[in-house]
N, C-alpha and C positions, 0 to 999 in steps of 0.2 A: 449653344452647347448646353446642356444638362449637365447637372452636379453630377449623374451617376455616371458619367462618363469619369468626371474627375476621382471618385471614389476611388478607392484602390481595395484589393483581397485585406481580409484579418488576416495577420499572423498566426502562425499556427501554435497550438499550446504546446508547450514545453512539458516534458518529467517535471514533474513536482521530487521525487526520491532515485536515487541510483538503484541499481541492484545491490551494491552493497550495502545500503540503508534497508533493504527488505531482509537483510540477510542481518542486520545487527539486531532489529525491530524481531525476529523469531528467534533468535537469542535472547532477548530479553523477556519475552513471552512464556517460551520454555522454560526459561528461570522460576517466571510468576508461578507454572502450571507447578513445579514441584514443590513449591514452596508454600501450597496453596492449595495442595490434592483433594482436602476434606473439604472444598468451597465448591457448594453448590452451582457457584459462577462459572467453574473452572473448565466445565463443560464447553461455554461459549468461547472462552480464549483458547480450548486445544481447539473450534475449529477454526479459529483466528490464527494459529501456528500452521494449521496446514492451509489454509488459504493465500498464505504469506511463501508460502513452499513452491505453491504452486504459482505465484507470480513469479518467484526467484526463474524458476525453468522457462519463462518465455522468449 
């Protein structure tokens, strides 16, 4: 018999986050974004708030 017989499937990956951890994590984001409107960065986090938006709906 051959080891690949004995092998078995990987398990599959788990969520690392809930949907309620996407939904705290754009709450928190949304905070930064106001709190932080004249930062040149603030661009990159609103699209980090919608892309987080858009995981929540799947």
């Amino acid at each position: 018999m051959t080891d690949m017989a004995t092998q078995t499937e990987p398990s599959r990956a788990r969520a690392v986050l809930s949907n309620e951890d996407f939904k705290l994590l754009q709450e928190a984001v949304l905070f930064y974004i106001k709190a932080h409107e004249d930062d040149p960065i603030s661009s990159k986090y609103s699209n980090l708030y919608h892309r987080l938006g858009s995981a929540i709906r799947r």
